[in-house]
C-alpha positions in Angstrom: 145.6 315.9 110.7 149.4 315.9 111.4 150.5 318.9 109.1 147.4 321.0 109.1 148.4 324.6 110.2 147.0 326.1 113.6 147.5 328.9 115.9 147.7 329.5 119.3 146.9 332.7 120.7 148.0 333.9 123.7 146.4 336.9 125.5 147.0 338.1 129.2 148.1 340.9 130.6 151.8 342.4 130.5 154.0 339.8 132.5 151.6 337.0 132.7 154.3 334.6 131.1 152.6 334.8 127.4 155.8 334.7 125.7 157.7 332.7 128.3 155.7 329.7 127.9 155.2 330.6 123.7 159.0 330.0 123.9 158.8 326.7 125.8 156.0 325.4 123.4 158.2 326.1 120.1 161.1 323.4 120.9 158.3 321.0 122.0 156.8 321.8 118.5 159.3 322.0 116.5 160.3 318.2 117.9 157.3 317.0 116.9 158.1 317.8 113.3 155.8 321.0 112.7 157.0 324.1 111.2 156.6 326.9 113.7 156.7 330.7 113.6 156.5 332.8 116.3 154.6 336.1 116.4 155.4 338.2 119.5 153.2 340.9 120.4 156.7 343.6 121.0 158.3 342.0 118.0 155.7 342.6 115.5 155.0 346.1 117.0 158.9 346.8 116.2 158.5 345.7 112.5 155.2 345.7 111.4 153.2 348.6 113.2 156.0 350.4 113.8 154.5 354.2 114.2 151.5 352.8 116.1 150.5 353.7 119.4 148.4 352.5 122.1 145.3 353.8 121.7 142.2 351.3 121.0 142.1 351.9 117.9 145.9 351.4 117.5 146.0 348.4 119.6 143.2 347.4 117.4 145.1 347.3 114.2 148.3 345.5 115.6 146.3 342.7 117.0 144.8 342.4 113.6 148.1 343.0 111.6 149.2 339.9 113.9 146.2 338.3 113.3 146.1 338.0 109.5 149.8 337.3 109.4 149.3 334.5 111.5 146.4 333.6 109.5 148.8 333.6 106.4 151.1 331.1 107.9 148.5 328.8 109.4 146.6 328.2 106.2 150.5 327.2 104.8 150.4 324.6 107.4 152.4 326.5 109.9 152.1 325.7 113.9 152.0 329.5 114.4 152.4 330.7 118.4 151.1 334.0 118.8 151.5 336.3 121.8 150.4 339.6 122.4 148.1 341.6 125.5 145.5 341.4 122.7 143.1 343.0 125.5 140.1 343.5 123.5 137.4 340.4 123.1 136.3 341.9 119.9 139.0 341.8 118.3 140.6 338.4 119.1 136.9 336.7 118.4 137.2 338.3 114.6 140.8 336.8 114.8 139.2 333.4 115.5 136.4 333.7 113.0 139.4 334.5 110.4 141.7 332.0 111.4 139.4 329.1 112.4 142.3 326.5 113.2 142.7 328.7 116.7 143.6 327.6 120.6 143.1 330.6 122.7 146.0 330.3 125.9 144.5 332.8 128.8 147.5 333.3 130.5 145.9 334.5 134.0 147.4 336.2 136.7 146.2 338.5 139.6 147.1 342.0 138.9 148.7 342.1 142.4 151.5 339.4 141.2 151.8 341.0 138.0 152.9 343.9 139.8 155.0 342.6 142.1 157.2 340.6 138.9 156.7 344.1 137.4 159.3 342.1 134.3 159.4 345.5 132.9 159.2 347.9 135.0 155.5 349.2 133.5 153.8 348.7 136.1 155.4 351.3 138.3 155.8 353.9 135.5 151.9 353.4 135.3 151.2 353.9 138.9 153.3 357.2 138.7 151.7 358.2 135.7 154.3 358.1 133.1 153.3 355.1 131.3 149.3 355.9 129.7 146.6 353.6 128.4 148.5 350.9 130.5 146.3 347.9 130.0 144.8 346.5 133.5 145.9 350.1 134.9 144.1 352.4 133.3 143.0 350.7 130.3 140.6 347.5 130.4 141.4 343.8 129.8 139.1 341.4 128.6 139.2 337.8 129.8 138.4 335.1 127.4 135.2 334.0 128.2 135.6 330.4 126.8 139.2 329.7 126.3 140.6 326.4 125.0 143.0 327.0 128.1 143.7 328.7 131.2 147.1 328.8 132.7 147.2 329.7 136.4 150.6 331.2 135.8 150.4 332.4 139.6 150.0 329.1 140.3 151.7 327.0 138.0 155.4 326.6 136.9 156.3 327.4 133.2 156.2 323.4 132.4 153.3 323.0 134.0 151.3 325.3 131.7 153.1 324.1 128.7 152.0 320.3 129.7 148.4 321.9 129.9 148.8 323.4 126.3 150.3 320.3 124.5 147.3 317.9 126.2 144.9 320.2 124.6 146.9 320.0 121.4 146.9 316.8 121.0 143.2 316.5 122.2 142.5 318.6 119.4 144.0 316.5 116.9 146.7 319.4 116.1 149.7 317.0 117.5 
């Protein structure tokens, strides 16, 4: 299989190390000669749904703008790492049915720890009201219910999850 394009798909709550492991992966990737693009949930929402907001529907049609992009790349033989809250089963299962070369990464953490790292301070501003539709808060996230992995990142250091990913990989055939 060697250059055939894939993505993995990252979804977990804000702070749950999506995008800290994604950045671990790439090097690994990248050494192991495949083309890899990165597609960061606050990246993309910077460039290409700027103007969109956080309702469902919004969230919606960022996780779908992320989606086909990645979909684009992938089919081009691109390794593409994708990570985003992506909160919303639905949406991530038509992502999959798109896609079709796709390793879902649940990054899993207790919503206590999440807010005690509280990376960017969203938590808090969610508790105290000034942060709305604040996914796990007041907003719902969907677990994967059949993930091709689960990181404990609780539990687990950064390499330790990326180890996880990279054994799936290559049981896969992707690596």
């Amino acid at each position: 299989m060697g250059n055939k394009g894939f993505v993995i798909w990252f979804t977990g709550m804000s702070g749950a190390g999506k995008s800290t492991i994604a950045e671990q992966l790439e090097p690994i990737l990248k050494a192991r000669g495949r083309k890899v693009e990165m597609l960061d949930g606050d990246v993309v929402r910077t460039h290409l749904s700027k103007g969109l907001g956080f309702s469902k529907e919004d969230r919606d049609t960022n996780i779908r703008r992320i989606g086909y992009v990645a979909h684009l790349l992938q089919r081009n033989g691109v390794a593409v790492v994708c990570s985003a809250i992506s909160p919303y089963r639905e949406i991530r299962d038509e992502n999959r049915a798109m896609i079709g070369d796709f390793v879902e990464v649940y990054a899993n953490c207790p919503l206590e720890v999440l807010e005690e790292r509280d990376v960017k301070g969203l938590y808090a501003k969610a508790r105290a009201g000034e942060v709305k539709n604040m996914t796990g808060v007041a907003d719902p996230y969907e677990p994967p219910l059949n993930a091709e992995v689960v990181v404990e990142t609780s539990k687990e250091t950064v390499e330790e999850s990326t180890n996880k990913i990279i054994a799936k990989l290559e049981e896969l055939g992707y690596l």
